[in-house]
N, C-alpha and C positions, 0 to 999 in steps of 0.2 A: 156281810157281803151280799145276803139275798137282796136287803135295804136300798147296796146304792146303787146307781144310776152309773154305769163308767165315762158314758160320754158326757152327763155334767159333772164329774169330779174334773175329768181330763181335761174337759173343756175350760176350768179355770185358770189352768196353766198354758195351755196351747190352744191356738184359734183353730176350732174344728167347723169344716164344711161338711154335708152332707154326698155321699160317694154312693151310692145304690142304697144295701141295707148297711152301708160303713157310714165311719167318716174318716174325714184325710184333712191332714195337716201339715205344715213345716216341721220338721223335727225339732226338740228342744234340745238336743243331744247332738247334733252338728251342725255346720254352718249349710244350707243345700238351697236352692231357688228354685226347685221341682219338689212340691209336697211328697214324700215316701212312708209319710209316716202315719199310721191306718187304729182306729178305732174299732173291733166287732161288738156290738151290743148284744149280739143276740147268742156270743161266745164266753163275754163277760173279758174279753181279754183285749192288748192293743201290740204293735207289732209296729218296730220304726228298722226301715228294710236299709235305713243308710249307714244304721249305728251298728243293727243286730240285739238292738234292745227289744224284751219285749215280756208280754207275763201278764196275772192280773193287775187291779188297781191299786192294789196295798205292794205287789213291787214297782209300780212308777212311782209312787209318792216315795216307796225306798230307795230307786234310784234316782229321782228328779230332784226330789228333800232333803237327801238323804237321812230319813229317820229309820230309827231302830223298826220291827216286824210290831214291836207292841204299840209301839208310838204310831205307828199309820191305821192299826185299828183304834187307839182312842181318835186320832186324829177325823178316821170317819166314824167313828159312836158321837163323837160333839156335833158333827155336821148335819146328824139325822136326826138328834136326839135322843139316842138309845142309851142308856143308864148301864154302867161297866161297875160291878160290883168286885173291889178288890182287894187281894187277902189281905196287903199288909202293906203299910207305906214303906218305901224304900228305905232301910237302918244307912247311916256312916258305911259301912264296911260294902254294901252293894253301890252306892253312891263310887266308892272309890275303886270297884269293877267296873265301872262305865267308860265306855270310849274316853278319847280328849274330844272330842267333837260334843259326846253330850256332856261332858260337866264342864263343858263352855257354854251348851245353853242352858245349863242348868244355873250358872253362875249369873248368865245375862239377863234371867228372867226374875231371879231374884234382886236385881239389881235393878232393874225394871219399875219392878213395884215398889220398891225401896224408895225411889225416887219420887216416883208420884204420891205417896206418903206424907214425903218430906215438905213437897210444894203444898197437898191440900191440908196437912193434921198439925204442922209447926208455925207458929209466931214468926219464926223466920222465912220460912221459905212461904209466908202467906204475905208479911211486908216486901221482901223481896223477888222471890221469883213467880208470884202467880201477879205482884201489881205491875211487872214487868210483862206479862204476856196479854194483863188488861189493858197496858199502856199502848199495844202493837195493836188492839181493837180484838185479839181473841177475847170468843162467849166460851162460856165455862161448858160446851157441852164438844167446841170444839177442840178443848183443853186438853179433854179426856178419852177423845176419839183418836189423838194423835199420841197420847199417853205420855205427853207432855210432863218433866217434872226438876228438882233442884238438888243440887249437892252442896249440902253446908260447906259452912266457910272454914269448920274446925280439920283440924290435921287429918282426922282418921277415922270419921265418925260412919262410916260405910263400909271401912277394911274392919271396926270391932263389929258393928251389927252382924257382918257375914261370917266373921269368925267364931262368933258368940251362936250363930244359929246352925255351926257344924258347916259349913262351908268352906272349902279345902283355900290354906294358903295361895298354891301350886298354880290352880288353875284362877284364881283372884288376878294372879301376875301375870298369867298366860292372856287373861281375855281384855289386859289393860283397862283394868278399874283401878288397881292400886300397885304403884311403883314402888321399888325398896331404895332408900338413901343411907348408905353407911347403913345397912343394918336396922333402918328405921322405916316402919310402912307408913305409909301416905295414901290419902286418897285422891287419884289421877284428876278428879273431874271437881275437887272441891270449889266453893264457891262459885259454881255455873250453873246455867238453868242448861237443860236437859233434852237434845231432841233425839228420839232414840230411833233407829236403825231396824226394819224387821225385811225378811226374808218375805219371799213371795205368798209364801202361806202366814203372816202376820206372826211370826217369831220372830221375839226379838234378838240379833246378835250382836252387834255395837251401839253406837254412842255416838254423838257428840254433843261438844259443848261450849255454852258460848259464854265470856267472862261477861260483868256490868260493870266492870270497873272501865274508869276512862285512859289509866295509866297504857302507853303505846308500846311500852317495853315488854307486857303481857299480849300472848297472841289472840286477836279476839276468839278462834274458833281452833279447840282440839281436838282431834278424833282417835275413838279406842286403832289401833293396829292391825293390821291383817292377822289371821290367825288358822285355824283348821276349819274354822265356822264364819269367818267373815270375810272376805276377800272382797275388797272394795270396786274391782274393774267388773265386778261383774253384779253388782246391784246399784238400785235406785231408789233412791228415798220416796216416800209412798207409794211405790209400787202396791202392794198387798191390797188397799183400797181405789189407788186408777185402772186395773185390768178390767173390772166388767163397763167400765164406762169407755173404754180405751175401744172394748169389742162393739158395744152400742152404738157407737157414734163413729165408732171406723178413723179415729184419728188418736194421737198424742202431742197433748202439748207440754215442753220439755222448756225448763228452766233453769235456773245458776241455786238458786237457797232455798233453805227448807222456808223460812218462813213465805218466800212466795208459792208455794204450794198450800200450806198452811190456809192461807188470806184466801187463794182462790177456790178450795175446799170450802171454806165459809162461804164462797160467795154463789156456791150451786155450781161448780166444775169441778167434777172430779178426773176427767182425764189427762188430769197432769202429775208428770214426776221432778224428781232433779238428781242433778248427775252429783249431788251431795258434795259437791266445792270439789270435784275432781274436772280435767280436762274427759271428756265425752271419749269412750272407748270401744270399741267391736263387743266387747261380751253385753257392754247395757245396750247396743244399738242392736242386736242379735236379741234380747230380752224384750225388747219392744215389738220387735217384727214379728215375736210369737201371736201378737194379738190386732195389729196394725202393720197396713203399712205405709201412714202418712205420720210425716211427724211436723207441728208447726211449732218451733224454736221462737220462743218471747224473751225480746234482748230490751235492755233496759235505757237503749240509745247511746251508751258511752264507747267512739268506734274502738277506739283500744283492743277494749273485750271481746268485742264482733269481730276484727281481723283475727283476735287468737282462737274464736273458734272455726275457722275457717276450714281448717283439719278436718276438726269433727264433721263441718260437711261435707266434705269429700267424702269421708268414711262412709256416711249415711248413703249419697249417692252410688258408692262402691258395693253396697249391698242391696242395689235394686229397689228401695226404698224412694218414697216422694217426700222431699222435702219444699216446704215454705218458711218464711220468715215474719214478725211481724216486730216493727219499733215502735216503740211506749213513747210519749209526750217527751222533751225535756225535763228533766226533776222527776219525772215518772219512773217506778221498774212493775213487774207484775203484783208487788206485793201494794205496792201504796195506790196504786190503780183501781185494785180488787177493791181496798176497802173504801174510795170513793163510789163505785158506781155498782151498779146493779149486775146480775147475772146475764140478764139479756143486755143490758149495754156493756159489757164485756164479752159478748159475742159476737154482736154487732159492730163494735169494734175491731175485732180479731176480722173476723169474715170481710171488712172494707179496706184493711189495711195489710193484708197476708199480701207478699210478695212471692213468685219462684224465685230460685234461688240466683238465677242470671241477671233479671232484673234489679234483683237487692245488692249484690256482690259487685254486679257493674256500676251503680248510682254510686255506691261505698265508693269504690277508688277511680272513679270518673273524676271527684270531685278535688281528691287529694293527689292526680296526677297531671289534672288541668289539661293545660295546652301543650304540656312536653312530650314527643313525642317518642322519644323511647320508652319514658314510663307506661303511654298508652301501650304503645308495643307489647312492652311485657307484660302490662293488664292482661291483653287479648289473648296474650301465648297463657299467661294463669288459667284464666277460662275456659279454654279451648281445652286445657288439661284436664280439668274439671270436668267436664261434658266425655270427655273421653273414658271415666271413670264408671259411666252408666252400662248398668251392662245393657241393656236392648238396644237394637241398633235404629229404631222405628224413632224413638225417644230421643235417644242423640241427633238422628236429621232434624227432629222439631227445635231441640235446641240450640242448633249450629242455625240453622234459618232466624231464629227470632235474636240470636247473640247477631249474626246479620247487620238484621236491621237495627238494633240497636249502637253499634258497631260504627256504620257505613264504610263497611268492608265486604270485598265480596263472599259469598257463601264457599265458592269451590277455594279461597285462599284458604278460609279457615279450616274448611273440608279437610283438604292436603295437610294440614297441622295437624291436626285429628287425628287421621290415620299414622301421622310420624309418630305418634304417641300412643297410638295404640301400638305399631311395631314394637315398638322399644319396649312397651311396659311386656308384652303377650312374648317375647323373643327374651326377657330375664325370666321371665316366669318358666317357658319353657325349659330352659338351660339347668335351672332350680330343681325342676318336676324328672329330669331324664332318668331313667334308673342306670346303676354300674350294671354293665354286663360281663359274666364269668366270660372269659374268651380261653379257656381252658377248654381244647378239645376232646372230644370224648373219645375213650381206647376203641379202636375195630374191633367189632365184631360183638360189643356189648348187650347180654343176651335183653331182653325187654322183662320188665320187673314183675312178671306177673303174681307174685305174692301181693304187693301195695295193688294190683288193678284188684287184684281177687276181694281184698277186704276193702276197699271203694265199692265194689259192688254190692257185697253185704251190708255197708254201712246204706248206701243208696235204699236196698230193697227194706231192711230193716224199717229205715226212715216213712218209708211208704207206706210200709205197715202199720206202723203208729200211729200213722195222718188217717187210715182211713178209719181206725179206731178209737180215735178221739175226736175224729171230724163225723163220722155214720153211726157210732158202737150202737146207738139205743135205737137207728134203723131195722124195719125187720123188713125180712127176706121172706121165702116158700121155698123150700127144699124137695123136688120128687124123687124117690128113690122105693124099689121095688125088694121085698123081702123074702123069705124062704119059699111063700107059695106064690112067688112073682107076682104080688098084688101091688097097684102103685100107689104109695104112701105117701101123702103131701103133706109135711109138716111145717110151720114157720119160727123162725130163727131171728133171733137177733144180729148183726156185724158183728158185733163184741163176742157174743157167742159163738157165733162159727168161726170166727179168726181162732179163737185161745182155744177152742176144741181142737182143731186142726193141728194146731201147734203142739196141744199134749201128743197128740194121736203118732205124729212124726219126731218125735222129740228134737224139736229146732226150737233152741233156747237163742233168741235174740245175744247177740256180743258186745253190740254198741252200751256201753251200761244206764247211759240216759233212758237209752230206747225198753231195755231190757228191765229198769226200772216203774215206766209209763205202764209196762205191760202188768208187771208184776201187781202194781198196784188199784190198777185198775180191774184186774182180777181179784183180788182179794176185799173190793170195794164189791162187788155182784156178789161175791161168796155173804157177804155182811148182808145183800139186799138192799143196798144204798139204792136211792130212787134214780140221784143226779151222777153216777161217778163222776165226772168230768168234775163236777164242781166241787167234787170231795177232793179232789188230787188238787186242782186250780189253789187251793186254802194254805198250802203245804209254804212255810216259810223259807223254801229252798228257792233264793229265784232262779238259779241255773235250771230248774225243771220246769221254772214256769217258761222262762225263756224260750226253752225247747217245743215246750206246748203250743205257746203262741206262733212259733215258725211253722209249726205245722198248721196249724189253724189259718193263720192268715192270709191271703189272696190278694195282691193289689192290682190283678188283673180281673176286671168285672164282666161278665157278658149284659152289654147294652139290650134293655127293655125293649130298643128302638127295631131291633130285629124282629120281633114279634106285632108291638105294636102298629109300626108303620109299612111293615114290608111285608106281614103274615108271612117270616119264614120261623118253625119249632127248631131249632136248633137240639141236636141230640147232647143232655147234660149227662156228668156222672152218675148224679144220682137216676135216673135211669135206668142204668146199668150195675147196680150196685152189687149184684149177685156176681154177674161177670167179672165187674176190677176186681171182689177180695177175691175170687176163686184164681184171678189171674197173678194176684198177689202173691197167693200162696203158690201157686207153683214155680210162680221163678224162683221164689227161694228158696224151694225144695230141687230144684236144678242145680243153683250154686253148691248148695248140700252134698249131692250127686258127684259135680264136678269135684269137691275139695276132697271125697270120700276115693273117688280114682285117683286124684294123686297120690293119694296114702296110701292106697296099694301097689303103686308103681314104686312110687319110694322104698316101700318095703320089698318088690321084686326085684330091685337094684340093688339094693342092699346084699343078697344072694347068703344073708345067713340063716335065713329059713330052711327046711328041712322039706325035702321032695314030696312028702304028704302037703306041708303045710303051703307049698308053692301052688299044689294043685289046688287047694280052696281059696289060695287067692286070686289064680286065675280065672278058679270058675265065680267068685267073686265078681271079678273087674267082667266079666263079660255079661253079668246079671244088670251089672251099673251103669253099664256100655250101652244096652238096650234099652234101660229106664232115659236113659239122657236121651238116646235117637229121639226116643215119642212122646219128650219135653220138646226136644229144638223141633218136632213137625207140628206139635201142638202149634207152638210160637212161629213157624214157618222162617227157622233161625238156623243158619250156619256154624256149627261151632267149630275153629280151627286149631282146637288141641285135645 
């Protein structure tokens, strides 16, 4: 963890900007069009304020990954290079302690390599499926960049290899590599070449596979199933290698096959993916936007295919995203394209040939609705739908003006359609969103809860306490205080030290258990002489603590530079006044204290089964506690009304 770097780990996964000493992002955790989602470097920690995620870097890649606490520390020892010396390889019996999630990838990984085996080290799979992928014009280095490989043509020669190397039936079945028939296993993917499927961090979870036979009664292309580890709406085939090129170049180009990605990965463009022979979905168009947000779609010119994605651009549009189009030659798609022409003349292509989506979508059915004039009609009302889909409203006049002109119709007609459609769509959404309301009126005279307010306020103060202990602890302070011969003695302190002295001193044990655990441990980390606490507690595989840590830590409101800078005004910060907030810390809580301690003597004065001595000491009790509270609330210049 001292090793890595969080905002380039983080930044592989989600596009990070630069925020003062943050960065900020889209969240990867929900759909939002206002970045919430915050990086600290200089905390080691990140905070996504829309999900309520948040922790070191080993819990986002646990919860973004989802990989096991061990598996995100190899994950970053491979990344940095650091050498993980380990006791003992995993036996049968821990193998079948694993999640289903890992010994689905543990199944796909061996399956993985199995394959590429098959295609480089076998007579057959070297006649068959590697002169198949020389035939498509792949060089053997981009063979094995994509891990490209083949599933013999024999019944079961992949269900025995994995069975034979301790490889659970269960999950063989589970991750669709091998199907049971009457009782008899098969292997799913026999006799196909192999394009395999990996997760954004380049694990592989599925499959697919394409047959060479010419027979029409076999499907050319089958894919492994959805599973705990693969869910197809929500990945994209080469993803794992177009994200840094995707951020680079500030675009994505989005395809129909792997092997057009494939061909244009050869040809020096990496920022393309493919929606892996599915129709185009919100989780892969939400998966893109982490890192882009233009996407240009390379159609192969057959309209067919282009009216049925038409969906997907709406979608794309519906999420604020920029979308363009660009059509391939006749006889062209991206893949056969790529392997004619160069890197720069498929750029140059791309770039002279990109369409927005008004101009491409209106040529489309201009052409196939001619001179009929309802069809035009209902073109225009499609479009106008379309544009109504955007959310900015700056963006939509551009392109109701330019539908316009292209159009020759007037601006304010389509204007007027626009906004019928906007009503209509924004007035179900509403009706959708309304919450039920209890109309159960409440009994008169319903005393007010102040039990739940009492412990909201502990939970409150508690909270503030840990923040300023985990955000200032290794701050120090100067303490004056004067001794038996009233001499003034300045001593200096750390936060951490004066919070948890204070705290012994009054015996106020934190109640929140997060909170009371932060403390605990962080004390027992100073007692140890830890240099870093914070970063000793941050390691703890518990993410509900890191969670907690990061809420406290994080800030997504920044005081602008430009205060100082430009306007020479010094703005008073906390740190500042660091002595005042804990001391003011500590006493409110020592108020609440006060306060929950006079209820409990009143409680028990109500009660009336105390004994006339024992009444008077709680009397003279509550009137000891009574005065401690006045000259807290004058401290605080606070009314208290009970």
């Amino acid at each position: 963890m001292q090793a890595t770097v969080i905002e380039d780990v983080i930044g592989e996964f989600v596009r990070l900007k630069r925020s003062g000493s943050s960065y900020k992002g889209l969240s990867p955790f929900s759909n939002e069009k206002t970045p919430s989602f915050y990086v600290v470097p200089s905390k080691g920690i990140y905070k996504d304020f829309s999900s309520g995620k948040g922790g070191s870097v080993i819990d986002f890649l646990m919860e973004h990954e989802r990989m096991s606490y061990p598996e995100a520390l190899r994950w970053l020892a491979g990344r940095y290079q650091i050498d993980i010396e380990e006791e003992s390889t995993p036996n049968e019996q821990e193998i079948q302690q694993k999640t289903e999630r890992d010994n689905l990838s543990i199944v796909s990984e061996f399956a993985g390599k199995w394959f590429q085996e098959q295609l480089h080290d076998t007579d057959e799979g070297k006649a068959i499926g590697l002169s198949y992928f020389e035939e498509r014009g792949f060089r053997e280095d981009t063979i094995r960049k994509f891990q490209l490989g083949y599933c013999p043509e024999g019944w079961d020669h992949m269900t025995r290899a994995a069975l034979t190397a301790g490889y659970s039936q269960e999950y063989l079945l589970k991750a669709g590599l091998t199907r049971d028939r009457d009782g008899s296993l098969y292997d799913f993917f026999r006799g196909r070449v192999i394009f395999p499927i990996h997760n954004i961090s380049g694990k592989v979870i599925a499959f697919a596979g394409r047959t060479l036979k010419a027979d029409k009664q076999i499907a050319k292309y089958v894919n492994s199933p959805e599973s705990e580890l693969y869910h197809k709406s929500s990945v994209l085939f080469g993803m794992h290698l177009a994200r840094h090129a995707m951020v680079k170049f500030d675009t994505c180009y989005l395809v129909e096959g792997y092997t057009d990605v494939i061909s244009l990965h050869q040809a020096g463009i990496e920022q393309v993916v493919a929606s892996s022979g599915t129709s185009l979905t919100e989780g892969q168009i939400r998966l893109i936007k982490r890192y882009t947000q233009n996407i240009t779609i390379l159609y192969d010119g057959d309209d067919a295919g282009i009216k049925a994605s038409f969906r997907g651009i709406d979608m794309i549009l519906q999420e604020g995203m920029n979308v363009r189009v660009v059509l391939f030659p006749d006889g062209d798609d991206p893949d056969s394209y790529a392997r004619k022409h160069s890197s720069t003349e498929i750029q140059e292509f791309i770039a002279a040939h990109a369409q927005d989506f008004i101009r491409f979508k209106t040529s489309l059915l201009l052409r196939e609705a001619g001179e009929d004039p309802i069809r035009r009609a209902g073109l225009i009302k499609g479009i106008v739908e379309s544009i109504s889909l955007i959310p900015d409203a700056i963006q939509r006049s551009v392109f109701i003006r330019e539908c316009s002109n292209l159009m020759q119709i007037g601006e304010d007609v389509l204007m007027q359609e626009m906004n019928k459609a906007l009503r209509a769509r924004f007035g179900k959404q509403a009706r959708e969103e309304l919450p039920v309301l209890d109309e159960t009126p409440a009994p008169d005279g319903m005393p007010v809860q102040t039990d739940a307010i009492a412990e909201l306020n502990f939970y409150h103060q508690e909270k503030e306490l840990a923040r300023l202990l985990i955000t200032y602890g290794e701050e120090r302070i100067v303490l004056t205080q004067r001794n038996e011969q009233d001499d003034e003695i300045s001593q200096e302190w750390s936060i951490a030290e004066y919070l948890l002295h204070n705290l012994r001193v009054d015996e106020m044990v934190p109640e929140t258990p997060v909170y009371a655990r932060i403390l605990r441990e962080y004390e027992e980390l100073m007692a140890g002489e830890a240099v870093r606490p914070l970063e000793e507690i941050m390691r703890s595989p518990d993410p509900d603590l890191n969670t907690a840590i990061s809420d406290l830590i994080a800030n997504r409101y920044i005081l602008s530079e430009n205060w100082l800078l430009r306007h020479s005004i010094y703005p008073t910060t906390e740190e500042m006044n660091l002595r005042k907030t804990a001391n003011n810390c500590l006493l409110r809580l020592k108020l609440l204290h006060v306060m929950r301690m006079i209820d409990n003597v009143r409680v028990q004065l109500k009660q009336g089964s105390a004994s006339e001595e024992e009444q008077d000491k709680l009397l003279s009790e509550q009137q000891e506690l009574e005065q401690v509270k006045k000259q807290l609330a004058q401290y605080f210049r606070t009314v208290i009304l009970r």
